[in-house]
Structures are given as structure tokens and as C-alpha cells.
C-alpha positions as CSV (number, residue, x, y, z in Angstrom):
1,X,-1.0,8.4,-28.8
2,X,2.1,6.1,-28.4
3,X,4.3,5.2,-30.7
4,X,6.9,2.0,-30.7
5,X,10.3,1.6,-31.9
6,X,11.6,-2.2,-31.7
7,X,15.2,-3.3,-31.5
8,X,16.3,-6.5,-33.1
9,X,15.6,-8.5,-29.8
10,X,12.4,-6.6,-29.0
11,X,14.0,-4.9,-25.6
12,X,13.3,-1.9,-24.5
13,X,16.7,0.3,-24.3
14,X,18.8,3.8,-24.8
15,X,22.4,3.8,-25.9
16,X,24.0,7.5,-25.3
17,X,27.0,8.7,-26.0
18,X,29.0,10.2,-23.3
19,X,30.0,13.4,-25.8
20,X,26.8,13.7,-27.3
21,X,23.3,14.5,-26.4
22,X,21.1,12.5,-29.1
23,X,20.7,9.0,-27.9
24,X,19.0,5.6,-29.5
25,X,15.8,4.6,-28.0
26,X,14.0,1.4,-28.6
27,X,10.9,1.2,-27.1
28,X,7.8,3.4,-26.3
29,X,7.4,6.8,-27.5
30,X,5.2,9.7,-26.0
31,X,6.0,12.1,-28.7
32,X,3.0,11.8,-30.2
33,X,1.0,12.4,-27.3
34,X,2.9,15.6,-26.7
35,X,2.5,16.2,-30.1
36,X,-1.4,16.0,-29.8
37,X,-1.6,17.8,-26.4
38,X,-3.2,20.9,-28.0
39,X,-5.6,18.8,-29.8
40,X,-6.6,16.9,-26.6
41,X,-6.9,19.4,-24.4
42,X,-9.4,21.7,-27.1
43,X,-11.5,18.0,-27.2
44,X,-11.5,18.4,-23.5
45,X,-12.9,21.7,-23.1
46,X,-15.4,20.7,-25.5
47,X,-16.4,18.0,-23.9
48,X,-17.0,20.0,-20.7
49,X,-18.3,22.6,-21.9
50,X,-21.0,20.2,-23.6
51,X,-21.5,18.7,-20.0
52,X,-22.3,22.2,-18.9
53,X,-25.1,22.8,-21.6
54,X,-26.5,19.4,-21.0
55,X,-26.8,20.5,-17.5
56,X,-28.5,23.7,-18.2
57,X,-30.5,21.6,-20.5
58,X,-32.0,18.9,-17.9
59,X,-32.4,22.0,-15.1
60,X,-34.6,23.3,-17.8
61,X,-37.0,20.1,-18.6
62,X,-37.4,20.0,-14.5
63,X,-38.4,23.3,-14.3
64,X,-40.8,22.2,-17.2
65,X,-42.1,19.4,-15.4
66,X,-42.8,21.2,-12.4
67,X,-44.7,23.5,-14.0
68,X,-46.8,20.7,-16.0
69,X,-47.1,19.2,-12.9
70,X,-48.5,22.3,-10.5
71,X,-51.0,22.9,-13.5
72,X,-51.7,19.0,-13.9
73,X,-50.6,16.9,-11.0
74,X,-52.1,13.4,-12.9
75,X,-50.1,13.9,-16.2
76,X,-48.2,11.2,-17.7
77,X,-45.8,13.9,-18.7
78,X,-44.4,14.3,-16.1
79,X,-43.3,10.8,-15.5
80,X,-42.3,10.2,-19.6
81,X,-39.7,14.1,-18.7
82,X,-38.0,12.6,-15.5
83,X,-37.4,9.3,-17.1
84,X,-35.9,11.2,-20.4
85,X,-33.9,13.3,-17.7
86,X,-32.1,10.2,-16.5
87,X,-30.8,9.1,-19.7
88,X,-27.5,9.9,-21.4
89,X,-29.0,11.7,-24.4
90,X,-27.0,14.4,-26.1
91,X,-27.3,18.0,-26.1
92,X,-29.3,18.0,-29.3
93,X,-31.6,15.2,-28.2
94,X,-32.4,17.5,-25.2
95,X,-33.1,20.6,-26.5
96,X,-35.2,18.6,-29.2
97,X,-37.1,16.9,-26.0
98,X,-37.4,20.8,-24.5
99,X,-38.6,22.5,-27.6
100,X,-41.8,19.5,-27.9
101,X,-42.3,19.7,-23.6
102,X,-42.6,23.9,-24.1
103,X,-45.1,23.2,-27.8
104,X,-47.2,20.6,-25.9
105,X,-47.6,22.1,-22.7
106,X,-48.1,25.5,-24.2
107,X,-45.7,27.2,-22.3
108,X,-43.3,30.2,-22.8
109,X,-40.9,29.5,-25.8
110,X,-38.0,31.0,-23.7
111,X,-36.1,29.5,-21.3
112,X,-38.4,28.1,-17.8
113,X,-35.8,29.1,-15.3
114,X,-34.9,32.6,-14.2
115,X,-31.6,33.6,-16.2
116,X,-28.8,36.7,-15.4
117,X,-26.5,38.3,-17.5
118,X,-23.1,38.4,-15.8
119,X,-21.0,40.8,-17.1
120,X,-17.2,39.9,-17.3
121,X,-15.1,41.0,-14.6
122,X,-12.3,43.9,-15.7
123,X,-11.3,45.4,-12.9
124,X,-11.4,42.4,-9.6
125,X,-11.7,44.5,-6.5
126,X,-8.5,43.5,-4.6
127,X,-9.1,42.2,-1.1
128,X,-7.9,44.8,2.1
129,X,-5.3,44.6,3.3
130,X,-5.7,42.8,6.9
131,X,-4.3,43.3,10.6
132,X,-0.7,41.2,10.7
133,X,-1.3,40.8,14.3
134,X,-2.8,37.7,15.1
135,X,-4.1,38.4,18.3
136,X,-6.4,41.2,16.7
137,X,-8.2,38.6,15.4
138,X,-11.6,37.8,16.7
139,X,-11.1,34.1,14.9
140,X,-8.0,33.3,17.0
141,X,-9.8,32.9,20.7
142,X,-10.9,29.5,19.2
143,X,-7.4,28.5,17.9
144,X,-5.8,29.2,21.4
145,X,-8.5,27.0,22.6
146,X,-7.1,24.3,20.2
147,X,-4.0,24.8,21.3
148,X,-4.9,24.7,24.9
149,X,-6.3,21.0,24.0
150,X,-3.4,20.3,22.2
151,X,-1.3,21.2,24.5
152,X,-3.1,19.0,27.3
153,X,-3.1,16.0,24.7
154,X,0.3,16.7,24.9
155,X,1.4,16.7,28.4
156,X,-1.5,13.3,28.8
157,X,0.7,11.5,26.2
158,X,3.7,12.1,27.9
159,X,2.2,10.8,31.3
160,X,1.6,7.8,30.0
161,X,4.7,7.4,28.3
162,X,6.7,7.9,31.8
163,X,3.9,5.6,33.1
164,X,5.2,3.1,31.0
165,X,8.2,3.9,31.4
166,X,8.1,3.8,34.7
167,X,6.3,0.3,34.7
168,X,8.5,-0.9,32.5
169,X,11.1,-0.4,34.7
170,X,9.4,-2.0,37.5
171,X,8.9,-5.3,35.2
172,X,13.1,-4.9,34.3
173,X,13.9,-4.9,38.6
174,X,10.9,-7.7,39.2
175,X,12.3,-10.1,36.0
176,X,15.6,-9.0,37.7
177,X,15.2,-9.6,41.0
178,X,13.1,-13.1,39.9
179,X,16.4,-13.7,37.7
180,X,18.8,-13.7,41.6
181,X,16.3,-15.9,43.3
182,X,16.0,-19.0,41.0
183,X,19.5,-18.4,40.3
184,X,20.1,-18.9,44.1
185,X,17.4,-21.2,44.9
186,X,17.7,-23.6,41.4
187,X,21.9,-24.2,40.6
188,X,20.2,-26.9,38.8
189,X,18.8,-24.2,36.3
190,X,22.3,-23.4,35.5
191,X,22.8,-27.0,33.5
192,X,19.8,-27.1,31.5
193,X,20.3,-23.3,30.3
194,X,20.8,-23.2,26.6
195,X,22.6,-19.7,27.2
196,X,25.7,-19.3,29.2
197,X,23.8,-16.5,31.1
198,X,20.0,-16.0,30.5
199,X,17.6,-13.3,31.2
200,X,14.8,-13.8,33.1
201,X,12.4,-13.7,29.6
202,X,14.6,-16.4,28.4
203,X,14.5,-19.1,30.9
204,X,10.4,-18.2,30.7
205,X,10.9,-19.2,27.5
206,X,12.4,-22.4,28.1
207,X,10.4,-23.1,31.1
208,X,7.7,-25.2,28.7
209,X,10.6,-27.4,27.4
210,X,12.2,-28.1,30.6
211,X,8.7,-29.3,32.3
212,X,8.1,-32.0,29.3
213,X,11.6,-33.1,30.1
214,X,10.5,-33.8,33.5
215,X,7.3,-35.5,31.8
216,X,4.4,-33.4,32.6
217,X,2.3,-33.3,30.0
218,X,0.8,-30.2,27.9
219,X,-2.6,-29.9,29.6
220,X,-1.2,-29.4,32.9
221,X,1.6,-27.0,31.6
222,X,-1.2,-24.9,30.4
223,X,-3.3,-25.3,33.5
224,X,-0.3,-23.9,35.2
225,X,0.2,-20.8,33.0
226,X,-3.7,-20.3,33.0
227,X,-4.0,-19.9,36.8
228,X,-0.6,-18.7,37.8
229,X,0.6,-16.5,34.8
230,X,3.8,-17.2,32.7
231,X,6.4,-16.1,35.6
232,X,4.9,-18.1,38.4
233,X,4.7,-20.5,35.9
234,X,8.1,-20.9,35.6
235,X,9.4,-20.4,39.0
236,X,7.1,-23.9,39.6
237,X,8.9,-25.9,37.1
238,X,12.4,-24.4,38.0
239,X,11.1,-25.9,41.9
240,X,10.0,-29.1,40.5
241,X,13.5,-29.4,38.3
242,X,15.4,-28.6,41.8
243,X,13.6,-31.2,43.7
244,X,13.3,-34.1,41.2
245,X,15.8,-36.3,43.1
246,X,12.7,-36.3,46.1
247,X,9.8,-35.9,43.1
248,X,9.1,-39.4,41.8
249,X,6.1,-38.2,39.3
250,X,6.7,-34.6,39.0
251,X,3.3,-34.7,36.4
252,X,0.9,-35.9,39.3
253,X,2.7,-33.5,42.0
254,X,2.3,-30.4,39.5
255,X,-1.2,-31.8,39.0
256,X,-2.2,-31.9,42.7
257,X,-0.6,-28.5,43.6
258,X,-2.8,-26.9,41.0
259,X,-6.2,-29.1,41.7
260,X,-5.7,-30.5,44.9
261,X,-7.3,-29.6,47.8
262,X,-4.9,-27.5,48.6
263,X,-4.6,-25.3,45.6
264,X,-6.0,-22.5,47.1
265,X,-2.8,-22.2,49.4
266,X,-0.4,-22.9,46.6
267,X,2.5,-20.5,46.1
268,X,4.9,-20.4,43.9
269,X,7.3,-17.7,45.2
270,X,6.8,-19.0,48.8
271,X,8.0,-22.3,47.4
272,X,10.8,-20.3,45.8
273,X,11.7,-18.7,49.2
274,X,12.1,-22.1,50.9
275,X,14.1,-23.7,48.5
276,X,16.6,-20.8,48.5
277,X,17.0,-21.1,52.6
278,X,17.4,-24.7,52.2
279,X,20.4,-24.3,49.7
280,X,21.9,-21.8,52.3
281,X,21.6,-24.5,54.6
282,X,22.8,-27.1,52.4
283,X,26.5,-27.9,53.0
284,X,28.8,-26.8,50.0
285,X,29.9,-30.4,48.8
286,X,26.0,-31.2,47.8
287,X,25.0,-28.3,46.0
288,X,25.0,-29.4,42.5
């Protein structure tokens, strides 16, 4: 089926010239598979049309053993034709196995299953020709209904896309207007920024690192995430940061804002709020 032409180095390769159409090839060769494609595809139809007979063949020892069967429903013949039925045997094995079932059960010599003769088709009755206009088609009341559907599927995806959208948008002025506040409230968040000018999602970011500067540990980081969500989150430790010249343990103060007995009443943004009017308050020669 494949042939192979080595090179020297045994690598596969052409070399063509630019003026010339042959070429040398090392490597593999289909030629003789093209070569053999008549042949193959004669063994093919063989082989189906063998798989056809054997077909015809088993059909026939069923209809045999359904017949033994209604006239003896006890017969070990039965049994002995459905397990021959589920072997691979070959088309000659089979009709041997049909001709002893027929002699043994002394049943018709021809064939047990109702045959036709179906006489080639000359002349193929050509199909009418049919109505062009779609909407003189019965079948189409169905297809507007799909369209109707697709057309709501439609118009639902795009309200949730301007949903989003729209909520996005939202979260863009909120991270925003979060951005102004610490900004305004925490000059102190200015210094520690790793970015000359940070979004909001970045200083979240760097929220976690800041707070185990101030030394509170992971546990109560995560604590404060858990019941206050990332943002809040980070407003808190921007607070704490501002206020760590009055803070002496900022781990036990997180701790007790969160668990205390006054966690209920905890705020974040409230806290937020009254640092930024204390740093309007605050003469200009002490803001950091």
C-alpha cells in the first residue's frame, strides 16, 4: 500500500527545480495505494455485499426458529439457532446451518420469509414542481413560531446584556466614587501605592499586603473580607493605615471591631465619612 524511498541520511525531503516540474522525493509513497484503488474498492463492495447476504441469511434462521418454536415451544433448537445467529460465521457456514434447520424441522425448502421481486427503476417519476411562495406553505406557521421564539430569545439576551451593562457601569461610578473618598480621607494611601495613580481594583488588591504591614494577621484579614466583602474590606485597612499614629495594635482593634460587642454597629464607610471631615478640619501643615 506504501511504498519508501530513503535518502542517504534517512530524511524525508523533495528537491524541485524552479524550471522543471519533476522533483526528487525521499520518503513515503502513496502511489501504490492509488495504484490499487480499483482493486480496493471491488474488495470493498464485496465485502458489503457479503454482509448483506449474511444478513438475509440470519433473518432467515429467525424466521426458522420462530416457526420451530410456535410448533414446539420446549425445543432445544431453538436455543442451539439463536446462539449460531450470534456468531461471526460466514456466508457458507450459514446457509449450510439453514439448509440442516429447514431438513430437520421439515419445513419448506424455500426461503421462510416473505420475498418481492423489485423491478429496476427506468424511468424515476420526477417530483412536482412546488409553490415558491413560502407563505403557501402549511409547514411554515410552525417556523414563524420559531422565529417568534427566536426572536424573544433574542431581544431577552440583549436585556441582560444592557443589564450588565448597565450594572457594570454602576460598579465603574461606585469603584470611582470609593476611589475620591479614600483618596480624600487616607493621603497616607498615596505613599504606600505601588502605582503612581491606582484604580480602585488595584489598591483592593494591595489592601491584604498593606494590613500585614500594619501586623494583623491572616485569620483576621479573612474574617474581615468574609463578613464585610472585599471593598469594605479595604476601606477598613486604608482607616486603620490613616490612624496608626493613635492605633497602637491595629491587629486587636481590627479584631474587636469585627467580634466585639459592638460589631453589629461597625461601618466601614461611616468610618470612611469621619475620617474625610476630620482631614477637612485638619490644618494644612499636618496633613501628611
Amino acid at each position: 500500500m506504501i511504498a519508501r524511498h530513503d535518502s542517504p541520511n534517512r530524511k524525508r525531503f523533495a528537491l524541485r527545480r524552479r524550471d522543471s516540474t519533476e522533483a526528487i522525493a525521499f520518503g513515503f509513497d502513496l502511489s501504490p495505494l492509488l495504484e490499487r484503488s480499483g482493486e480496493i474498492s471491488y474488495l470493498a463492495g464485496e465485502l458489503e455485499r457479503d454482509e448483506r447476504h449474511r444478513q438475509i441469511l440470519r433473518m432467515k434462521l429467525r424466521a426458522v426458529a420462530a416457526q420451530i418454536e410456535a410448533l414446539d415451544p420446549d425445543s432445544a433448537r431453538v436455543c442451539e439457532i439463536r446462539l449460531i445467529i450470534r456468531r461471526k460465521l460466514r456466508s457458507h457456514e450459514l446457509e449450510q446451518v439453514l439448509d440442516r434447520c429447514l431438513e430437520e424441522a421439515g419445513l419448506a425448502t424455500n426461503a421462510p420469509c416473505p420475498t418481492i421481486e423489485l423491478a429496476p427503476c427506468s424511468n424515476p417519476i420526477s417530483a412536482p414542481d412546488m409553490s415558491a411562495a413560502d407563505s403557501q406553505i402549511d409547514g411554515h406557521l410552525q417556523m414563524s413560531e420559531k422565529d417568534n421564539l427566536d426572536k424573544n430569545a433574542r431581544e431577552s439576551r440583549t436585556s441582560v446584556i444592557k443589564d450588565g451593562l448597565n450594572c457594570l457601569e454602576a460598579k465603574v461610578v461606585c469603584d470611582n466614587t470609593l476611589l475620591s473618598e479614600v483618596r480624600a480621607a487616607c493621603p497616607e494611601v498615596s505613599a504606600i501605592s505601588i502605582t503612581p495613580n491606582p484604580t480602585w481594583r488595584e489598591l483592593v488588591d494591595q489592601a491584604p499586603c498593606v494590613a500585614r504591614w500594619l501586623g494583623i494577621d491572616a485569620p483576621i484579614i479573612k474574617c474581615l473580607v468574609d463578613r464585610h466583602g472585599p471593598d469594605k474590606a479595604a476601606v477598613t485597612i486604608f482607616c486603620l493605615l490613616q490612624r496608626q499614629d493613635r492605633i497602637k495594635r491595629p491587629g486587636a482593634y481590627l479584631r474587636s471591631l469585627i467580634s466585639g460587642k459592638h460589631a453589629a454597629q461597625f461601618d466601614p464607610l461611616r468610618w470612611l465619612r469621619q475620617l474625610s471631615t476630620a482631614v477637612k478640619n485638619m490644618p494644612a501643615h499636618q496633613i501628611t
